[in-house]
N, C-alpha and C positions, 0 to 999 in steps of 0.2 A: 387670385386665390393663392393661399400659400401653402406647400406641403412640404413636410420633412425641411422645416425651416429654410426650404428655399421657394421664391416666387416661380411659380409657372404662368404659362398663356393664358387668356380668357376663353372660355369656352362657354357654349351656350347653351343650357340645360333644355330635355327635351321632355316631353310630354306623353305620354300614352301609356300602351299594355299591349303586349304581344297574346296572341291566341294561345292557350294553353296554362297561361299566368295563373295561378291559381287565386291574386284578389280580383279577375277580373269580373266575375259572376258577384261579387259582394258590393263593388264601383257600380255596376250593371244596376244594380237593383238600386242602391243611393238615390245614383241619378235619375230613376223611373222615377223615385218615391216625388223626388224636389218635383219631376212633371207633372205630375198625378196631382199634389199639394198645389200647383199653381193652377190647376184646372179646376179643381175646386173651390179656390177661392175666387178665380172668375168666375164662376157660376151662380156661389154666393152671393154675389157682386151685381147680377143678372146680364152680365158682357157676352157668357156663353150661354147654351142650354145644350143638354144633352137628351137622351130619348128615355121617353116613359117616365117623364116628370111626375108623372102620378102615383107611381110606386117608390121613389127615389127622389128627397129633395135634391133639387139640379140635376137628375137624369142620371143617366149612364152616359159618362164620357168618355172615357175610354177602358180597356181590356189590355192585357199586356201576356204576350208568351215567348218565354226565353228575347229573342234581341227584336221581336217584332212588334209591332201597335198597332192596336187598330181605336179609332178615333169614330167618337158616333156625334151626329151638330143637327141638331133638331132645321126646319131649312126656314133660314133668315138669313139674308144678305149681310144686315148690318153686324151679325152675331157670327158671322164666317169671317166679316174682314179681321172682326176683335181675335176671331182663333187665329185667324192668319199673324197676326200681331204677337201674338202669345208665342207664338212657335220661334218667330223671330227673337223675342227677348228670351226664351229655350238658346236658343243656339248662342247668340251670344254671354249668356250665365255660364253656361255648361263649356262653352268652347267647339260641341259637337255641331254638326252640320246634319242637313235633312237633304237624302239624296231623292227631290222630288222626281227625280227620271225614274225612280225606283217604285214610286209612290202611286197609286191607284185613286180614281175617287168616284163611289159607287153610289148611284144616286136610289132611294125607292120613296115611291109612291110620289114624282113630279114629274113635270111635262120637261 
């Protein structure tokens, strides 16, 4: 890199957003929209389904508040491994990671 027409070191550009950033709520929101838009169009797709497919083509898949998600997967095997899939090509788009230690999975109406 050159500054003040003299060459400096290479340094390595970082990435992120400190707490308090004021664009961090507006990236925040970006990056939900790109997950939300991929979730629907697996759904479209019929790889996912989400719940109350009857009132909602493809369901209700997920809800979103401030930094947290919650995620709804009608119960199909084959249709949990494709969100598992999804989530992964999420993380590697976006760069963000999914802190599963963090994550919950709440099952109703199965044995």
């Amino acid at each position: 890199m050159r500054i003040n027409e003299e060459n400096s070191a290479y340094f390595s550009p970082g990435k992120g957003l400190t707490q308090g950033d004021p664009l961090s709520p507006l990236l925040s929101n970006l990056v939900a929209d790109v997950f939300t838009r991929m979730l629907m169009k697996a759904a479209n797709q019929n790889l996912i389904r989400g719940l109350m497919t009857e009132a909602i083509p493809g369901g209700v898949i997920s809800l979103l508040y401030a930094d947290d998600t919650l995620l709804f997967l009608d119960k199909d095997v084959d249709r949990a491994r494709n969100f598992k899939w999804i989530l992964a090509c999420f993380e590697q788009v976006s760069g963000m990671r999914i802190n599963y230690d963090k994550s919950d999975l709440i099952t109703l109406n199965m044995n």
